[in-house]
py3Dmol code that shows the C-alpha trace and the ligand (Angstrom):
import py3Dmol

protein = """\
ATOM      1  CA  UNK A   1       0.000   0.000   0.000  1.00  0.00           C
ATOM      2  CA  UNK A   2       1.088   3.511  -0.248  1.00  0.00           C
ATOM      3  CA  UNK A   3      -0.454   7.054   0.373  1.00  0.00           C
ATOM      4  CA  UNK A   4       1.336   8.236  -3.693  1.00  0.00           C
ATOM      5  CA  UNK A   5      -1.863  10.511  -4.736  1.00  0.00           C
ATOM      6  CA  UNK A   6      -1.992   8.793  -8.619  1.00  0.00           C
ATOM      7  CA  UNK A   7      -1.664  11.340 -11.489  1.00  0.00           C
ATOM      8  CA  UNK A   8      -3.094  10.850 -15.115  1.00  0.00           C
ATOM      9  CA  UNK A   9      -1.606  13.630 -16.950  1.00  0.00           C
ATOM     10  CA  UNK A  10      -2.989  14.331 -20.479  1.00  0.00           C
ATOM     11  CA  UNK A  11       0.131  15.924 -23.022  1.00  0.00           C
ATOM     12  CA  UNK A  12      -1.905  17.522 -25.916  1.00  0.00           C
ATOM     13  CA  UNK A  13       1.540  17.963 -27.876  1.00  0.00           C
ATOM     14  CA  UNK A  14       1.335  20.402 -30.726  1.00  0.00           C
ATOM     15  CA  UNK A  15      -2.098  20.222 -31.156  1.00  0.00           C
ATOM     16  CA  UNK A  16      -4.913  23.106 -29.667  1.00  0.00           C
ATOM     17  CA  UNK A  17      -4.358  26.548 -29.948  1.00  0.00           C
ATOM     18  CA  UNK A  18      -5.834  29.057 -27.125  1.00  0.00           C
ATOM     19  CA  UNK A  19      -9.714  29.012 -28.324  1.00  0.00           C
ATOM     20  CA  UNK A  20      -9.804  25.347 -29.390  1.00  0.00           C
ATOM     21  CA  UNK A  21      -8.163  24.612 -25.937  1.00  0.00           C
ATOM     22  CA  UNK A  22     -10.253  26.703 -24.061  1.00  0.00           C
ATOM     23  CA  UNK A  23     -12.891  24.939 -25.704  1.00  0.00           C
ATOM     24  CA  UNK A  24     -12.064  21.359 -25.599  1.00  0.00           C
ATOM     25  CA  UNK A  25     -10.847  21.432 -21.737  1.00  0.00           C
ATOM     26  CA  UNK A  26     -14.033  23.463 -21.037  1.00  0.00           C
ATOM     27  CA  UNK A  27     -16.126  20.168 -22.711  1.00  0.00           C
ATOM     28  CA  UNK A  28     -14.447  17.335 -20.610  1.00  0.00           C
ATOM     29  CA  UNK A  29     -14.180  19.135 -17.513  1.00  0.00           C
ATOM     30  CA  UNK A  30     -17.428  18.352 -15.517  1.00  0.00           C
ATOM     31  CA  UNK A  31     -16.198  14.882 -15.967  1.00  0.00           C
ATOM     32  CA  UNK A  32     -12.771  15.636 -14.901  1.00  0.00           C
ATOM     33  CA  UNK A  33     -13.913  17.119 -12.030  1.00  0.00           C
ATOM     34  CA  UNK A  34     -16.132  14.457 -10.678  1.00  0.00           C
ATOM     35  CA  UNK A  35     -13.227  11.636 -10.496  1.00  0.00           C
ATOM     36  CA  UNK A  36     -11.349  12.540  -7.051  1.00  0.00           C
ATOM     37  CA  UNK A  37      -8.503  10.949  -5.228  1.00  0.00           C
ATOM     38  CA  UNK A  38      -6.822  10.865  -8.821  1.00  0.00           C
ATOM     39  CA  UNK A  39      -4.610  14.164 -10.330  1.00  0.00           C
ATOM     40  CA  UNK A  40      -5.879  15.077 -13.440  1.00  0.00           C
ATOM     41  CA  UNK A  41      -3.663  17.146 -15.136  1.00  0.00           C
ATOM     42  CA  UNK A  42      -4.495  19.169 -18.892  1.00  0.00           C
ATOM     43  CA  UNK A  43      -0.948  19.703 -20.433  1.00  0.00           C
ATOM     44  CA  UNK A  44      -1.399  22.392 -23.686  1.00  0.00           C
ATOM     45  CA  UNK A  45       0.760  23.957 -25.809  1.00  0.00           C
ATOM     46  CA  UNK A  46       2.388  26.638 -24.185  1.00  0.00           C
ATOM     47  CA  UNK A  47       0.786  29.796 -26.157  1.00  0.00           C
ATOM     48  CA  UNK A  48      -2.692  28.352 -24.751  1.00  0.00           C
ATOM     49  CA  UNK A  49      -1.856  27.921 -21.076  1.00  0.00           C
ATOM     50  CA  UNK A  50      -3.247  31.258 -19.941  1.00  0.00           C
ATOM     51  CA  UNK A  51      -6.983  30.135 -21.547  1.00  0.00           C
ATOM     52  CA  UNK A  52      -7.153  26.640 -20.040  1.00  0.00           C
ATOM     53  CA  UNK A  53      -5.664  27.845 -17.169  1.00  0.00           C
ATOM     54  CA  UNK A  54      -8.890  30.472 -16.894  1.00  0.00           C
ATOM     55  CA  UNK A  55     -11.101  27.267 -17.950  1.00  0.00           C
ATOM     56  CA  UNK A  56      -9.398  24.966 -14.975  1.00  0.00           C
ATOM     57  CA  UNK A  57      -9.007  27.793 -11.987  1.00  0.00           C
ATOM     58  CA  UNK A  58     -11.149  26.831  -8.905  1.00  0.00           C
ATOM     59  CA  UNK A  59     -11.526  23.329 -10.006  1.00  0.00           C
ATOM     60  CA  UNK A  60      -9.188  20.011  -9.022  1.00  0.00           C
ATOM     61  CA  UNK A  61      -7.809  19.714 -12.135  1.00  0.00           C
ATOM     62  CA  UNK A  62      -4.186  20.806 -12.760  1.00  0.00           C
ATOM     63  CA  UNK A  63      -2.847  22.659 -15.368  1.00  0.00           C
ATOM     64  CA  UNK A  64       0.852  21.327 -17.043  1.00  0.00           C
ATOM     65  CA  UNK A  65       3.586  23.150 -19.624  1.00  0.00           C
ATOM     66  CA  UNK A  66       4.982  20.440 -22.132  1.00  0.00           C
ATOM     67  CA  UNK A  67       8.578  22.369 -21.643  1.00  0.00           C
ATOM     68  CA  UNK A  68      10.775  25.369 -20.227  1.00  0.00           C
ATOM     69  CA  UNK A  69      14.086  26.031 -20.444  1.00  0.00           C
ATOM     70  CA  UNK A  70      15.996  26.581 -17.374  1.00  0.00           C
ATOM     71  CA  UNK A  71      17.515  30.108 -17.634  1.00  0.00           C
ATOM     72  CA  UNK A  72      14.875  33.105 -16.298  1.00  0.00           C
ATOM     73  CA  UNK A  73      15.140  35.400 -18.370  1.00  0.00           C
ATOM     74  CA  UNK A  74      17.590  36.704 -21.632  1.00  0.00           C
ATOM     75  CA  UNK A  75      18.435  36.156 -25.059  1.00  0.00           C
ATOM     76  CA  UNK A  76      17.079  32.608 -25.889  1.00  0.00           C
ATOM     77  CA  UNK A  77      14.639  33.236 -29.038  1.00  0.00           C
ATOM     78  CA  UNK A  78      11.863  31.184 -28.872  1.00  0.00           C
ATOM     79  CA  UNK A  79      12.311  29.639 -24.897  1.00  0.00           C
ATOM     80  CA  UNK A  80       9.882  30.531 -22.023  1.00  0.00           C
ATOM     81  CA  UNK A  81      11.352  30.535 -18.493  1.00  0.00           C
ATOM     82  CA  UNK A  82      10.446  29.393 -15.733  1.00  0.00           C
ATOM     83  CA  UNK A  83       9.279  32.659 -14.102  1.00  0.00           C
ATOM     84  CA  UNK A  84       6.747  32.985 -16.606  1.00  0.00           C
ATOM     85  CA  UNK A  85       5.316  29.777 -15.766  1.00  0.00           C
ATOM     86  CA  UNK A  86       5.408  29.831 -11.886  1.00  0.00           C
ATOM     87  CA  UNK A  87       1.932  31.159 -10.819  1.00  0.00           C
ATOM     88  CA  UNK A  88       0.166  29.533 -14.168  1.00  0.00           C
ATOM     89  CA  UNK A  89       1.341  26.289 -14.548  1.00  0.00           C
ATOM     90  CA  UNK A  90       1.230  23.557 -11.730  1.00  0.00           C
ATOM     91  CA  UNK A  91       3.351  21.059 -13.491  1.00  0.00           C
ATOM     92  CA  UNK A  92       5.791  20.948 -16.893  1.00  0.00           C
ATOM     93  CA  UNK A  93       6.900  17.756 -18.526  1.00  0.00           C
ATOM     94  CA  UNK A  94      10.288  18.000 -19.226  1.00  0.00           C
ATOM     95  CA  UNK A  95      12.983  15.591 -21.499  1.00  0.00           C
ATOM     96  CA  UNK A  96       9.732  14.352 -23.408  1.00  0.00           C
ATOM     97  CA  UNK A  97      11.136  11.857 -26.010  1.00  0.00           C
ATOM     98  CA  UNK A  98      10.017  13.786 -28.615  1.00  0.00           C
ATOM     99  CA  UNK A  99      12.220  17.012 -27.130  1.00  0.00           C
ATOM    100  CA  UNK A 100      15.309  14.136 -26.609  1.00  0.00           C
ATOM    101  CA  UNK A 101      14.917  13.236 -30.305  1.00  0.00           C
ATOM    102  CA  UNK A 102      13.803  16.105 -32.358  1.00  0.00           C
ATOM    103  CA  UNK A 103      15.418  19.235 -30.380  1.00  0.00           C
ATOM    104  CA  UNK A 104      18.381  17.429 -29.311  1.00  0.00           C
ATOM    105  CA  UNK A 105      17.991  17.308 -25.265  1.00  0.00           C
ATOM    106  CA  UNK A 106      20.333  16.015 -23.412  1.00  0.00           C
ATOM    107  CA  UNK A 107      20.228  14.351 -19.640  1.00  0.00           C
ATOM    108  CA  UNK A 108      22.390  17.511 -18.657  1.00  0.00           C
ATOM    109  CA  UNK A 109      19.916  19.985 -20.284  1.00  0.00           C
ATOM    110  CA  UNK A 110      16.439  18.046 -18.372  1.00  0.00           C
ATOM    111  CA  UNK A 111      18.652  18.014 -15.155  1.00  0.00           C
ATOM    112  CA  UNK A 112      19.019  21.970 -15.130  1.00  0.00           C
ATOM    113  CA  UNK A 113      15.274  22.467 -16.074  1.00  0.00           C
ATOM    114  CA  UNK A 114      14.328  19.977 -13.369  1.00  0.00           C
ATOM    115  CA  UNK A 115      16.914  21.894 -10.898  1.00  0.00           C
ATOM    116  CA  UNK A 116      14.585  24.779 -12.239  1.00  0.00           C
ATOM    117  CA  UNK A 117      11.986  23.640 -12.059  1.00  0.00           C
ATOM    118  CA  UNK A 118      11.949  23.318  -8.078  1.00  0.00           C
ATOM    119  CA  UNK A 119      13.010  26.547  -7.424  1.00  0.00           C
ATOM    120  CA  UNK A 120      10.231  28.151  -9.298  1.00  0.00           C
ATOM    121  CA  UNK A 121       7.632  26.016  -7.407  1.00  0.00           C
ATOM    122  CA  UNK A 122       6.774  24.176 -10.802  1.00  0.00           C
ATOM    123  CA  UNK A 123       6.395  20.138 -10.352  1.00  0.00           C
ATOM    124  CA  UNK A 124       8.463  18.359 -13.519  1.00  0.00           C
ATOM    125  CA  UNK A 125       7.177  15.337 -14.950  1.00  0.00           C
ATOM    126  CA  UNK A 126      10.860  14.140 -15.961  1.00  0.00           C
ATOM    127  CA  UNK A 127      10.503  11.325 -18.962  1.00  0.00           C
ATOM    128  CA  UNK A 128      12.688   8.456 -19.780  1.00  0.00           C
ATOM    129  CA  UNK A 129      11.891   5.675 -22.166  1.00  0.00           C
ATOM    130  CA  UNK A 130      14.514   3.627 -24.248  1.00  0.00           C
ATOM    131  CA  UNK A 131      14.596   3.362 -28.100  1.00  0.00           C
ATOM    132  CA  UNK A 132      13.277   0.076 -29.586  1.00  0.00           C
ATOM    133  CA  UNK A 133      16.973  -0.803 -30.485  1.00  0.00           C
ATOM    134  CA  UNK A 134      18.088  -0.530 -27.280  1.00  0.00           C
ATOM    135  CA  UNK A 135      15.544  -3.030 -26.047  1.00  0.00           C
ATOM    136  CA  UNK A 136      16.659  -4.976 -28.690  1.00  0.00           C
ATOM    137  CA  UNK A 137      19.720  -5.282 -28.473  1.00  0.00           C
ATOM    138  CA  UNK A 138      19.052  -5.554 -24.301  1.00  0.00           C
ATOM    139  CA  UNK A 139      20.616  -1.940 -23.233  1.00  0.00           C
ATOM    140  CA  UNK A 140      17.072  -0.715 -21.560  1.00  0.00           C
ATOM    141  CA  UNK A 141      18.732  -1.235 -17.989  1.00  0.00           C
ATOM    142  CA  UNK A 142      21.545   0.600 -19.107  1.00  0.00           C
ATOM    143  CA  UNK A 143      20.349   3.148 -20.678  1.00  0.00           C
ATOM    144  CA  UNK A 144      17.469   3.923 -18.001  1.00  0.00           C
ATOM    145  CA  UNK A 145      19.806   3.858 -15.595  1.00  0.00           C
ATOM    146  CA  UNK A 146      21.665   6.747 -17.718  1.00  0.00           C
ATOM    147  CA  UNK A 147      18.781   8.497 -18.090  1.00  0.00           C
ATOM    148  CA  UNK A 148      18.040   8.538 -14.428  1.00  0.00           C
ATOM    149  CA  UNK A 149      20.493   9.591 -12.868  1.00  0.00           C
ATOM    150  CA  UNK A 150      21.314  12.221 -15.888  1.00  0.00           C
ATOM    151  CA  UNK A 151      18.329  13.812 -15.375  1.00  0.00           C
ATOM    152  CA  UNK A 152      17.348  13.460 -11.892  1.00  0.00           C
ATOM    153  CA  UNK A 153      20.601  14.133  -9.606  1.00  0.00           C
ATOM    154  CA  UNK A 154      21.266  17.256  -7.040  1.00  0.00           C
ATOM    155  CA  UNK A 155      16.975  17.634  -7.052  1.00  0.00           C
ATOM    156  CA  UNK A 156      15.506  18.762  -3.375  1.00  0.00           C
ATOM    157  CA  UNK A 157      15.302  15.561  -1.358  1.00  0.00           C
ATOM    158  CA  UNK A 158      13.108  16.924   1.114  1.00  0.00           C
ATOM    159  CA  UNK A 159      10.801  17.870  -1.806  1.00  0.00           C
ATOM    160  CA  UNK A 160      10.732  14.713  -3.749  1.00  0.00           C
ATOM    161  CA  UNK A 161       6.526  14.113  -3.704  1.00  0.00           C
ATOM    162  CA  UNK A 162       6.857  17.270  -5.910  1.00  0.00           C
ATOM    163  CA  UNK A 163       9.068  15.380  -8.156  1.00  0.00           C
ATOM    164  CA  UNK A 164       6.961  12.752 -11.058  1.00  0.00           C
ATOM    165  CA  UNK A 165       9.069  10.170 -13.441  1.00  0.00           C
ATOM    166  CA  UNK A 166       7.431   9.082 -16.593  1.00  0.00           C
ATOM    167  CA  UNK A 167       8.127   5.716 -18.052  1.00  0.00           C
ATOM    168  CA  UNK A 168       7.738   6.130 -21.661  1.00  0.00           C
ATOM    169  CA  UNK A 169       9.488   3.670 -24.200  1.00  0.00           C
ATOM    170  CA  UNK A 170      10.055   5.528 -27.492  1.00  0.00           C
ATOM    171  CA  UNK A 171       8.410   3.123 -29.150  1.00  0.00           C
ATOM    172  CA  UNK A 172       4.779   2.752 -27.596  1.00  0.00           C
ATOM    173  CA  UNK A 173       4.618   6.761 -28.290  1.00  0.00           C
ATOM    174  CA  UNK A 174       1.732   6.841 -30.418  1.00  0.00           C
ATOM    175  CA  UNK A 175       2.185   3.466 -31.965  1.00  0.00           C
ATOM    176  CA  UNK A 176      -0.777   1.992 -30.356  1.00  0.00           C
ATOM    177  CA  UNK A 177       2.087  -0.517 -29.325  1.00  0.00           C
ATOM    178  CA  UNK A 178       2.204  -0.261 -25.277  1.00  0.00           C
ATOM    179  CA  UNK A 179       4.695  -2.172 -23.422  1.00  0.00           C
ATOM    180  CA  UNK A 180       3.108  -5.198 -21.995  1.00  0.00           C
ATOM    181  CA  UNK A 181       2.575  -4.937 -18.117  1.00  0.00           C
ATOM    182  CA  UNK A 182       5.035  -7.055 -17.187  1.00  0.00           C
ATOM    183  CA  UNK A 183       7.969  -4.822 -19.053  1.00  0.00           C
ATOM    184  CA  UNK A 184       6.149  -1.641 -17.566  1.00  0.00           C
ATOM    185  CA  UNK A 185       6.559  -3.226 -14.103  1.00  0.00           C
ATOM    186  CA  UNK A 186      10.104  -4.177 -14.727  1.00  0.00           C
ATOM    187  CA  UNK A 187      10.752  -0.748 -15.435  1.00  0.00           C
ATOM    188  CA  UNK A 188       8.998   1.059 -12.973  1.00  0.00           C
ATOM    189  CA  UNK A 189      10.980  -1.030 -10.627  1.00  0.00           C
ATOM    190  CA  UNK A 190      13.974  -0.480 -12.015  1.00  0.00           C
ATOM    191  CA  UNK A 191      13.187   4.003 -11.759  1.00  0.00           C
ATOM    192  CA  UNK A 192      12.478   2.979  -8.171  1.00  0.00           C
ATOM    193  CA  UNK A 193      15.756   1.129  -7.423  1.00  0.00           C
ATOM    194  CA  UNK A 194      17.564   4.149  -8.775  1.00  0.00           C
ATOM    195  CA  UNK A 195      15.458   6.540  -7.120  1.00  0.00           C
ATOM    196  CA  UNK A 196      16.342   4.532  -3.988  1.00  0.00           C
ATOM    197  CA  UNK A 197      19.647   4.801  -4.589  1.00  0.00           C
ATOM    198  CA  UNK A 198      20.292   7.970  -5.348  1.00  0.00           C
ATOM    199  CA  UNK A 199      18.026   9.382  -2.479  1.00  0.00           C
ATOM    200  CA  UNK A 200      17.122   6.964   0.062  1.00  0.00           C
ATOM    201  CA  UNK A 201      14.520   4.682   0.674  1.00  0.00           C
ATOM    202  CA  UNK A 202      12.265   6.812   3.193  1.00  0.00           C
ATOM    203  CA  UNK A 203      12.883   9.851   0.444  1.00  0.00           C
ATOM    204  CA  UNK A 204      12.142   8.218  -2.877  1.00  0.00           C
ATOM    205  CA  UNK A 205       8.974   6.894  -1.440  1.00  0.00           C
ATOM    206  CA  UNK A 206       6.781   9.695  -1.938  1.00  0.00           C
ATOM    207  CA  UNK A 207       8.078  10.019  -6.166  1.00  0.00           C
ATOM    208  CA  UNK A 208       5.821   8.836  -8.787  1.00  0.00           C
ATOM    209  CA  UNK A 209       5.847   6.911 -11.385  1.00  0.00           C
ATOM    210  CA  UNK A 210       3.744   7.142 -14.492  1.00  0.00           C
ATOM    211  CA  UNK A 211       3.291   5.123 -17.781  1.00  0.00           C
ATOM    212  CA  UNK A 212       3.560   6.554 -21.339  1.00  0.00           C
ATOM    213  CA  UNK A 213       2.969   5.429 -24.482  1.00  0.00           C
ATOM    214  CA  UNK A 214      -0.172   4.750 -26.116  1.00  0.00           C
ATOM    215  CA  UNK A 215      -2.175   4.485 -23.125  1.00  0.00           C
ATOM    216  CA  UNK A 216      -6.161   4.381 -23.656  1.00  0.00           C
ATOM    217  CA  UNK A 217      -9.404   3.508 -22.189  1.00  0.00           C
ATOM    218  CA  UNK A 218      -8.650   0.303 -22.752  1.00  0.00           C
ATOM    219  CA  UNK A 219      -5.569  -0.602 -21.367  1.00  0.00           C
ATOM    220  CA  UNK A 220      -5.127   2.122 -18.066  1.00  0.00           C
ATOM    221  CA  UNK A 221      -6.600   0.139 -15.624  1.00  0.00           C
ATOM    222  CA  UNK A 222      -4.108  -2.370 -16.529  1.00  0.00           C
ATOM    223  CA  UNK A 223      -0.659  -0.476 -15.927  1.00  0.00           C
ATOM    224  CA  UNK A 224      -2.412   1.527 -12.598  1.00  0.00           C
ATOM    225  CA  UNK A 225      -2.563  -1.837 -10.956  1.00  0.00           C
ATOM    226  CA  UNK A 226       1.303  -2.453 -11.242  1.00  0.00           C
ATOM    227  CA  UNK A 227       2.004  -1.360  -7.413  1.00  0.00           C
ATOM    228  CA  UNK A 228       5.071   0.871  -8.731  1.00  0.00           C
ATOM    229  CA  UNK A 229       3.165   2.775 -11.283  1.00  0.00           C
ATOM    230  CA  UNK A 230       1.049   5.752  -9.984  1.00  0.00           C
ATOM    231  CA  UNK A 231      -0.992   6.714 -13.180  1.00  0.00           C
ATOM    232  CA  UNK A 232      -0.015   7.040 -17.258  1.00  0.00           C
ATOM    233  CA  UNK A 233       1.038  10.053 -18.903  1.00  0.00           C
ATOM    234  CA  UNK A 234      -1.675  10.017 -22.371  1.00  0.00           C
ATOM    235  CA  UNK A 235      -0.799  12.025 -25.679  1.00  0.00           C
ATOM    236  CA  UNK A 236      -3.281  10.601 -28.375  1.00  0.00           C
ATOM    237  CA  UNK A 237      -6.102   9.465 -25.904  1.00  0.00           C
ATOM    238  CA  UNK A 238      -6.236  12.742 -24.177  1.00  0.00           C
ATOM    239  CA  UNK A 239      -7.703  14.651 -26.776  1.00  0.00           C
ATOM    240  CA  UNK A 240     -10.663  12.481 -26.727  1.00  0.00           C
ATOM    241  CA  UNK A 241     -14.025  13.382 -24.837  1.00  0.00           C
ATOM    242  CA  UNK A 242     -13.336  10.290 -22.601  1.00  0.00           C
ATOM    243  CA  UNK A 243     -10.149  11.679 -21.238  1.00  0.00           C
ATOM    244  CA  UNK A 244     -12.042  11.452 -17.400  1.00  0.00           C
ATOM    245  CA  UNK A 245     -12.664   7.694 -18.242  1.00  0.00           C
ATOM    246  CA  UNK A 246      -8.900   7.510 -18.107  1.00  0.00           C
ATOM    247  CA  UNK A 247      -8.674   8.890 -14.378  1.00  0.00           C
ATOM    248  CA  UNK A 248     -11.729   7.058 -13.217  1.00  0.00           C
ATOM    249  CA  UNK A 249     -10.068   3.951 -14.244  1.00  0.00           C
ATOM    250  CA  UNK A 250      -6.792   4.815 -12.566  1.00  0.00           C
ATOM    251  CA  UNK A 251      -8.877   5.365  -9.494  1.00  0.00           C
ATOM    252  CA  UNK A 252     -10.525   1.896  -9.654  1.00  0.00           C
ATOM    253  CA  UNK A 253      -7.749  -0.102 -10.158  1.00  0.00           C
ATOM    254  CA  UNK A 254      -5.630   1.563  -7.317  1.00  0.00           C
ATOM    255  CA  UNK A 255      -8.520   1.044  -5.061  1.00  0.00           C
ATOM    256  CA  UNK A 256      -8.963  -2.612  -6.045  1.00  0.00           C
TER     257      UNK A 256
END
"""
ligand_1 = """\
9
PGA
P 0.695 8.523 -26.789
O 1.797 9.579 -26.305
O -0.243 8.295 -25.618
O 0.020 9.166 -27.950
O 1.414 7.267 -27.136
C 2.310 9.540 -24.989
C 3.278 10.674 -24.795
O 3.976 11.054 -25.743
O 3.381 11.221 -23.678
"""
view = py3Dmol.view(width=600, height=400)
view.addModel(protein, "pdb")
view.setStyle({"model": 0}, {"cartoon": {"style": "trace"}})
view.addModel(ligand_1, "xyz")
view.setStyle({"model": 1}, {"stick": {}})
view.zoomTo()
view.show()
């Protein structure tokens, strides 16, 4: 058993500019709101924070930046800091595979906007997945382990329930191929080993630990009853209406 509070956190990628996001989380949020004891979190694109964040203020439901970059201010074309997302955002997903891959992110670069993240009171949902030829060719332990402690050394250990780790093998990312539950729960276990290590036992504890990767109605009650997962991280499936269905399932299975 453990008192984790489990977190289904819906990454809308590029996809939802301010009024269609305003919009869309305005439609599924009655739902949203009714499934408690689960954090639901809405993560848009970052030029339409400010409208869901009007949409979601006053209600359970958490609002999420896909990135930052760690510096607060300066000349970095294009970046948004972490100042300007302290006081809007509740959470930002940070090393996303997609950021890894196509804008060339390295462990060093997530570490600093993790660092930065905690001092600007923003939770990061730090992601690590291996490639399908590193599973292949058996290097997932290895490079996880990279991965881990790249990204998640020198972070507040007193602050750690602030802190969430998404499991997300590149290849289940929008494949409709999800790892099977038994290689989720392998590495889940594996995060929480390293976690242990690097922190403690007492301290890594409190950290959760999400799925990712083509996660759906039809398959999230399945990974939130591995004991070391505490919810999924959903691209595709959360821009569908049944997004809540996805939390209410989490709910049940952790209950169960
Ligand atoms: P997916 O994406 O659910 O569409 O596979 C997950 C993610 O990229 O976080």
């Amino acid at each position: 058993m453990t008192n984790r509070m489990p977190i289904v956190a819906g990454n809308w990628k590029m996809n939802l500019g301010p009024t269609e996001a305003r919009d869309f989380a305005a439609s599924i949020l009655s739902d949203l709101v009714t499934v408690r004891g689960v954090e639901s979190v809405l993560c848009p694109p970052a030029i339409s924070l400010p409208a869901v964040h009007a949409v979601l203020s006053g209600t359970n439901v958490k609002l999420g930046a896909q990135n930052m970059y760690y510096e607060e201010k300066g000349a970095f074309t294009g970046e948004i800091s972490p100042t300007m997302l302290q006081g809007l955002a509740d959470y930002v997903i940070l090393g996303h595979s997609e950021r890894r891959t196509h804008f060339g992110e390295t462990d060093d670069m997530v570490n600093r906007k993790a660092v930065a993240a905690f001092a600007h009171d923003l939770r990061p949902i730090v992601c690590v997945g291996e490639h399908l030829e590193d599973r292949d060719a058996g290097r997932t332990e290895r490079v996880i382990t990279s991965q881990v402690y790249g990204s998640l050394k020198g972070l507040p250990s007193n602050r750690l329930d602030e802190l969430v780790v998404a499991y997300e093998p590149v290849w289940a990312i929008g494949t409709g191929r999800a790892a099977t539950p038994k290689d989720a729960a392998d590495v889940a276990g594996l995060i929480r080993a390293l976690l242990v290590e690097m922190y403690g036992a007492v301290e890594a504890s409190v950290i959760r630990v999400q799925y990712g990767g083509s996660v759906t109605t039809a398959n999230a009650a399945t990974f939130a009853a591995i004991p070391d997962i505490d919810g999924s991280l959903v691209g595709g499936a959360s821009l569908r209406p049944d997004f809540a269905e996805i939390a209410r399932q989490t709910l049940r299975a952790k209950k169960a």
